[in-house]
C-alpha positions as CSV (number, residue, x, y, z in Angstrom):
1,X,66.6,118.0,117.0
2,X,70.6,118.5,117.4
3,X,72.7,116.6,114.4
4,X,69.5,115.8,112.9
5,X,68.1,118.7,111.5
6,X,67.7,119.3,107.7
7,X,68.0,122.8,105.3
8,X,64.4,123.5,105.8
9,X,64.7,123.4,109.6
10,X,67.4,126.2,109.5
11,X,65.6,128.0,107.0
12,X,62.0,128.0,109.1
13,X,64.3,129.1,112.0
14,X,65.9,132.4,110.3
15,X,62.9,132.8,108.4
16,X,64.3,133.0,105.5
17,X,64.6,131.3,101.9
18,X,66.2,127.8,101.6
19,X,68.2,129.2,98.6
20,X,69.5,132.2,101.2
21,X,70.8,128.9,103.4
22,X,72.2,127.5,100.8
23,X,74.2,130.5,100.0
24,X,75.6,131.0,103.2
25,X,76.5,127.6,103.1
26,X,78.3,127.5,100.7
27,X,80.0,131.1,101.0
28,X,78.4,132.5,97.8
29,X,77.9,136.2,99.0
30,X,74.5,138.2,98.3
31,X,73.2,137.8,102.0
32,X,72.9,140.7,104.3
33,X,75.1,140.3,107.3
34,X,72.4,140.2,109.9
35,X,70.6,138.1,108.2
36,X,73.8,136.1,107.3
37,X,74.1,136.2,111.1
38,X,70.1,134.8,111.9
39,X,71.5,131.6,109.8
40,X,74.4,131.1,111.8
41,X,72.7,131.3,115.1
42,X,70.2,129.1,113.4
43,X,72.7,126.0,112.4
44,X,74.4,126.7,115.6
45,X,71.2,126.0,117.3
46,X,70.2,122.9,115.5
47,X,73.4,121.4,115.8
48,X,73.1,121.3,111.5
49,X,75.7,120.0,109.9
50,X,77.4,121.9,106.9
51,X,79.0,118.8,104.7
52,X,75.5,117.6,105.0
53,X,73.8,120.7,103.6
54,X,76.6,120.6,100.7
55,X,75.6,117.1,100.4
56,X,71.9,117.4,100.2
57,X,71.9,120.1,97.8
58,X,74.8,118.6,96.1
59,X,75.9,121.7,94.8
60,X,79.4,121.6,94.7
61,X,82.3,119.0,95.2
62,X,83.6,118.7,98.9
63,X,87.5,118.3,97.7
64,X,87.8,115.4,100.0
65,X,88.4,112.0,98.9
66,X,88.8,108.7,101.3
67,X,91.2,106.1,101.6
68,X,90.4,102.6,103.0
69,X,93.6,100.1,103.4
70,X,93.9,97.1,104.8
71,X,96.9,97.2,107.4
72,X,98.5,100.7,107.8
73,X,101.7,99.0,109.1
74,X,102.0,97.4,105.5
75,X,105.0,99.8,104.2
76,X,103.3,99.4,100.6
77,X,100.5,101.3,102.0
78,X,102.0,104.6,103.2
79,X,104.1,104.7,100.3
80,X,101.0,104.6,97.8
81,X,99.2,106.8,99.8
82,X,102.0,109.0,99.7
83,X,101.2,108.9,95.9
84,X,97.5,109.6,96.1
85,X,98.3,113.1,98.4
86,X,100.5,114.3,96.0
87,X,98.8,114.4,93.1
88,X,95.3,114.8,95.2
89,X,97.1,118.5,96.5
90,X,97.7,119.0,93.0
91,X,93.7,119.5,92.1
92,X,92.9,121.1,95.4
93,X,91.9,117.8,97.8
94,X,92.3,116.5,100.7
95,X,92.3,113.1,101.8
96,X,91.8,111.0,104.6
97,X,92.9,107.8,105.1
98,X,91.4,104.8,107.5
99,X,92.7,101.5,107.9
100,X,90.3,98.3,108.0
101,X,93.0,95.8,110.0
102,X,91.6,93.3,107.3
103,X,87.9,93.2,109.0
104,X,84.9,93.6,106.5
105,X,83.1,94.9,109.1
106,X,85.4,97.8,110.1
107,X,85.6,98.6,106.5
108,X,81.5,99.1,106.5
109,X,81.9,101.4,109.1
110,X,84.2,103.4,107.7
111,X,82.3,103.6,104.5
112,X,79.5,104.9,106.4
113,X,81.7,107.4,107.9
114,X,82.6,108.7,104.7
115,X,79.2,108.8,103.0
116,X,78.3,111.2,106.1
117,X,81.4,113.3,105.2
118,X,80.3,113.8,101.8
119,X,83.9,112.8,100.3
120,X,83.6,112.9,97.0
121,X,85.2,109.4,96.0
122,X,87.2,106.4,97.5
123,X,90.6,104.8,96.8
124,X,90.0,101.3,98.7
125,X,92.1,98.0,99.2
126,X,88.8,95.9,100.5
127,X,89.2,93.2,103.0
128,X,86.2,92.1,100.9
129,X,86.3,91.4,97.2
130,X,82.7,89.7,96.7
131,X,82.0,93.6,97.1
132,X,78.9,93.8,98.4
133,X,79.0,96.0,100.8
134,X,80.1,98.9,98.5
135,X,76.9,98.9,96.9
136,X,75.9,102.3,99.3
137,X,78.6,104.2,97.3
138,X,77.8,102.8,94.4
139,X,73.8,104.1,95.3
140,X,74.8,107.0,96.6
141,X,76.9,107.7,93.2
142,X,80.1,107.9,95.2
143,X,82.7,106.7,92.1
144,X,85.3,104.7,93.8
145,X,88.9,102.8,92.8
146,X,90.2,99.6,93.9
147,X,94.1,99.3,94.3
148,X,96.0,96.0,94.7
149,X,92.8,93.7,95.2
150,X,90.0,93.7,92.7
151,X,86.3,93.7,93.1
152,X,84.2,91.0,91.9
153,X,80.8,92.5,92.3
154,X,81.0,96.0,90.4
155,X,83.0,96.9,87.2
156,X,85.5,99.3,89.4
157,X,88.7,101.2,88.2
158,X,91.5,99.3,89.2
159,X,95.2,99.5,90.0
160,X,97.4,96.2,90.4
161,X,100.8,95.2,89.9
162,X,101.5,92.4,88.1
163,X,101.7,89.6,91.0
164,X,101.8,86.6,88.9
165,X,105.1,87.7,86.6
166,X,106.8,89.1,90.1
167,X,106.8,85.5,91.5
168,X,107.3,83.6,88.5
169,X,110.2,85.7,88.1
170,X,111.5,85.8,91.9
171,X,110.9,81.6,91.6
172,X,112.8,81.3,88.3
173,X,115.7,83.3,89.4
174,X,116.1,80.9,92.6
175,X,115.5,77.9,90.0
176,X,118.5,79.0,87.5
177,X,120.5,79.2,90.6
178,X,120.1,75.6,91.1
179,X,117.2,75.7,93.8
180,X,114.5,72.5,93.7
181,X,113.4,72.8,96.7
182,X,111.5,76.4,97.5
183,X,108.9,77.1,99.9
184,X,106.6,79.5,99.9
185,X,104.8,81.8,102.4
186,X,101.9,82.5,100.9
187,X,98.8,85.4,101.3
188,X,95.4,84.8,101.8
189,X,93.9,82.8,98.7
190,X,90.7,85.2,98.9
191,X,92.7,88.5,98.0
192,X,94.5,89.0,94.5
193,X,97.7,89.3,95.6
194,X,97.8,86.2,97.9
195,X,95.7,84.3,95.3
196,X,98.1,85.6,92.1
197,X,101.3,85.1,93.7
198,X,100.4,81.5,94.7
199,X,99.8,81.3,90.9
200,X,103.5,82.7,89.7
201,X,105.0,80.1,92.3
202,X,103.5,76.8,90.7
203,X,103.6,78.1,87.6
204,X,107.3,78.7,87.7
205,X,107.6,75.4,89.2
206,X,105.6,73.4,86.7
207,X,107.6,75.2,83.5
208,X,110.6,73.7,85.2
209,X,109.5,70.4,85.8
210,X,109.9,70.7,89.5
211,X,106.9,69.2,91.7
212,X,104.7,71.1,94.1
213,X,105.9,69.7,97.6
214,X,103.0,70.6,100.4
215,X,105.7,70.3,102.6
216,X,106.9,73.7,101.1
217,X,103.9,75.3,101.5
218,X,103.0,77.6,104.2
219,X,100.0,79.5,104.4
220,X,100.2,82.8,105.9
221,X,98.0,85.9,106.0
222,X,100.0,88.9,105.4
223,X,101.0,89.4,108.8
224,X,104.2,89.5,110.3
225,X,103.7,86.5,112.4
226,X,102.8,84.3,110.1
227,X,106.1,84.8,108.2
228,X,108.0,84.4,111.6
229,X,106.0,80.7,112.0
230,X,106.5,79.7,108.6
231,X,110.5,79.7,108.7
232,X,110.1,77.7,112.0
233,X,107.6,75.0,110.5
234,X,110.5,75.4,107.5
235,X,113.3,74.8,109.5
236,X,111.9,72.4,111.4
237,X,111.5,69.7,108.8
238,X,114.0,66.8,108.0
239,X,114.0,67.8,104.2
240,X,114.5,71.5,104.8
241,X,113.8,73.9,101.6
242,X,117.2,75.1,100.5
243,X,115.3,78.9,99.2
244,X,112.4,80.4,100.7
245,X,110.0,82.8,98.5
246,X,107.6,85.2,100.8
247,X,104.7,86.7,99.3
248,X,104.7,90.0,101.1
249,X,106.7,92.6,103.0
250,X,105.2,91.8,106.7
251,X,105.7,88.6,106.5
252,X,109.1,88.8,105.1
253,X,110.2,90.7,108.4
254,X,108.7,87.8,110.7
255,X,110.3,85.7,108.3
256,X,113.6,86.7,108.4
257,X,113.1,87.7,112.3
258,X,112.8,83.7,112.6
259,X,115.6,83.0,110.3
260,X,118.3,84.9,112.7
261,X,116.8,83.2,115.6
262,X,117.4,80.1,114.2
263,X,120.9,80.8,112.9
264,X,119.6,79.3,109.6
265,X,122.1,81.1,107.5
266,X,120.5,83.4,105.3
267,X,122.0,83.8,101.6
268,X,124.0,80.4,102.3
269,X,121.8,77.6,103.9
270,X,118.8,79.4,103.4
271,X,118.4,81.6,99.6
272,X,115.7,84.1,100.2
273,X,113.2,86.3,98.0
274,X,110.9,88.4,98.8
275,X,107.6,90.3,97.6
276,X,108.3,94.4,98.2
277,X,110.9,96.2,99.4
278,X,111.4,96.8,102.9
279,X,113.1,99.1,104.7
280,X,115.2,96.1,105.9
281,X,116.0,94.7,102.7
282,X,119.0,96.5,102.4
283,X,119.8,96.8,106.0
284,X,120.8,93.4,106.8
285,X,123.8,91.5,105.7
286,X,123.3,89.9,103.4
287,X,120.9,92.1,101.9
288,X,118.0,91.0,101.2
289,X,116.4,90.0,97.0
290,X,113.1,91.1,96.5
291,X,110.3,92.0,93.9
292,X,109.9,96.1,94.1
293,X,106.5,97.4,93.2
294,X,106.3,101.4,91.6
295,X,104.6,102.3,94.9
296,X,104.0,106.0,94.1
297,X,102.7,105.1,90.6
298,X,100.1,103.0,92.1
299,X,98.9,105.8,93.8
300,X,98.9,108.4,91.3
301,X,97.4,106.5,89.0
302,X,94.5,105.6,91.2
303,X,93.6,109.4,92.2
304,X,93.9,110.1,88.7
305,X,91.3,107.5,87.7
306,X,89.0,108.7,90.6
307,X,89.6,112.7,89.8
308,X,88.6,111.9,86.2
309,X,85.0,109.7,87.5
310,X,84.5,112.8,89.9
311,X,84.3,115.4,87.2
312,X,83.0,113.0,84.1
313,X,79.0,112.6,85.2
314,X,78.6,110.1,81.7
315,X,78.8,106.7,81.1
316,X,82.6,105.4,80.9
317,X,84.1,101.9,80.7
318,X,86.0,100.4,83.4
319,X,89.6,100.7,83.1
320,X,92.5,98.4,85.0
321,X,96.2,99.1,85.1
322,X,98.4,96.2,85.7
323,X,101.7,98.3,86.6
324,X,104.6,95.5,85.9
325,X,107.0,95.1,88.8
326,X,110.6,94.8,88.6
327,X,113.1,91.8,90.3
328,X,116.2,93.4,92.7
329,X,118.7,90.4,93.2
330,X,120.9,91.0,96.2
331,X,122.9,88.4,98.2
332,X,119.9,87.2,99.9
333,X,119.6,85.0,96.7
334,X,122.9,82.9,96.0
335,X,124.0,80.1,94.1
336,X,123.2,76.4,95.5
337,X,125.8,74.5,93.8
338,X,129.3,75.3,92.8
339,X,129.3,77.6,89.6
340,X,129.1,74.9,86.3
341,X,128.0,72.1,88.8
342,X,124.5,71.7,87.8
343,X,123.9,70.1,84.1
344,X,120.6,71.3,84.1
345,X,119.3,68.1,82.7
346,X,116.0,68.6,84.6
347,X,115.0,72.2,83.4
348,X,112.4,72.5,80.5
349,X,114.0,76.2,80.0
């Protein structure tokens, strides 16, 4: 019977009331010490569980919360997280954090895993927006928040940044300094950022009546090798892209890796923007232009969210923040023509 046994098993073993487990349980007071001590010796034997007994009786919250990310090496991650402890310490909880390494099936797992520990909501970036597979919180009335990706298959609290104005913005500055020809490392098209950021790029492109070029269009998938491959496949054409956009932090890093093993000279042949700040923005020379997201806010924002679902049993409407994010030009991102060279004949703007 050891891990499996339930409240009544203990209770039959101490011979006593399932209300006097329950109150040891749960540290209530009002039980006689031996017979305080019968129940012991009885979980002890049965190998019972005591987040399960909380569970089961559900009659008080566990103060613990999980936190399911995609890639714990993502800098954006930690720094939200960082966030979501701060303000969880604040009410009393503690949180525990799990990465997925972008597999759906992990991700299950884990929810699993927290559902056994009786955590009293999740904070998740899913590798899987069609969202299916959250249905066992959502059955087990575990309330939940999605941050930087959305879900499709549940109206779920939701934190983003504003991915589309970022690269719109990031792509127009590079424009108004005279750059036609800008690639793009882009994110996987089945998550929000990859997909939205895609969307800021053409979109900035078509307002200034410059043509998407396939040629300048890499698809990447977050990681930091993929950036590293896309400045070679870059670098390697005849017509090479005078301004590279990268549409997050990993990749940047392989990016620019790639860049200085080339000796494709960044901030003169090569203009450069990219999506976060990394710690290595502002450690290489030049330094590097990027679009910084309020990392923190993120994840104070989305604890708040799940602290007020926790403690509000009723019916209340989903709610989404779109955070906006802000554009930091360093010398990564320079001029490609001589200053009051360019007519600008060929911008709509």
């Amino acid at each position: 019977m050891e891990g499996k046994a339930n409240i009544q098993d203990v209770a039959r073993r101490a011979n006593v009331s399932i209300a006097t487990v329950s109150r040891v349980i749960n540290n209530q007071g009002g039980v006689r010490k031996v017979t305080e001590e019968k129940i012991l010796k009885a979980i002890q034997e049965l190998g019972y569980i005591r987040n399960a007994a909380a569970r089961t009786m559900k009659s008080k919250d566990t103060k613990t919360i999980g936190v399911i990310v995609p890639d714990i090496s993502n800098p954006f991650f930690p720094l939200v997280m960082a966030g979501i402890e701060q303000k969880a310490r604040e009410k009393g909880y503690f949180a525990i954090l799990s990465s997925t390494n972008e597999s759906p099936v992990v991700e299950e797992e884990i929810l699993k895993n927290f559902i056994e520990r009786g955590v009293d909501g999740v904070i998740i970036t899913t590798a899987n927006e069609n969202g299916d597979h959250l249905k066992q919180l959502h059955e087990q009335g575990i309330p939940m928040v999605a941050v930087d990706r959305s879900i499709q298959s549940y109206d779920v609290d939701t934190v983003l940044v504003d991915n589309v104005k970022g690269s719109y913005q990031a792509v127009q500055h590079m424009i108004l300094q005279g750059h036609e020809k800008i690639a793009i490392i882009c994110g996987p098209q089945n998550t929000t950022p990859g997909r939205e950021r895609f969307i800021g790029y053409k979109k900035a492109l078509e307002d200034y009546n410059l043509k998407l070029d396939e040629r300048y269009i890499f698809q990447g998938d977050f990681g930091e090798r993929s950036g590293y491959q896309a400045a070679h496949e870059f670098y390697s054409q005849n017509d090479r892209p005078t301004a590279i956009f990268s549409s997050n932090n990993l990749m940047t890093t392989g990016c620019v890796k790639a860049i200085g093993d080339l000796d494709w000279k960044l901030g003169e042949e090569i203009s450069f923007f990219g999506f976060d700040d990394v710690d290595i923005a502002t450690f290489l020379n030049p330094k590097l232009s990027v679009v910084s997201r309020p990392m923190n806010a993120v994840g104070e924002i989305a604890f708040q969210l799940l602290h007020e679902r926790i403690h509000f049993k009723g019916e209340m409407p989903k709610r989404e923040y779109n955070l906006s994010p802000e554009l930091i030009i360093r010398d990564s991102s320079r001029l490609r023509f001589p200053k009051g060279a360019h007519t600008g004949q060929s911008l709509k703007k």
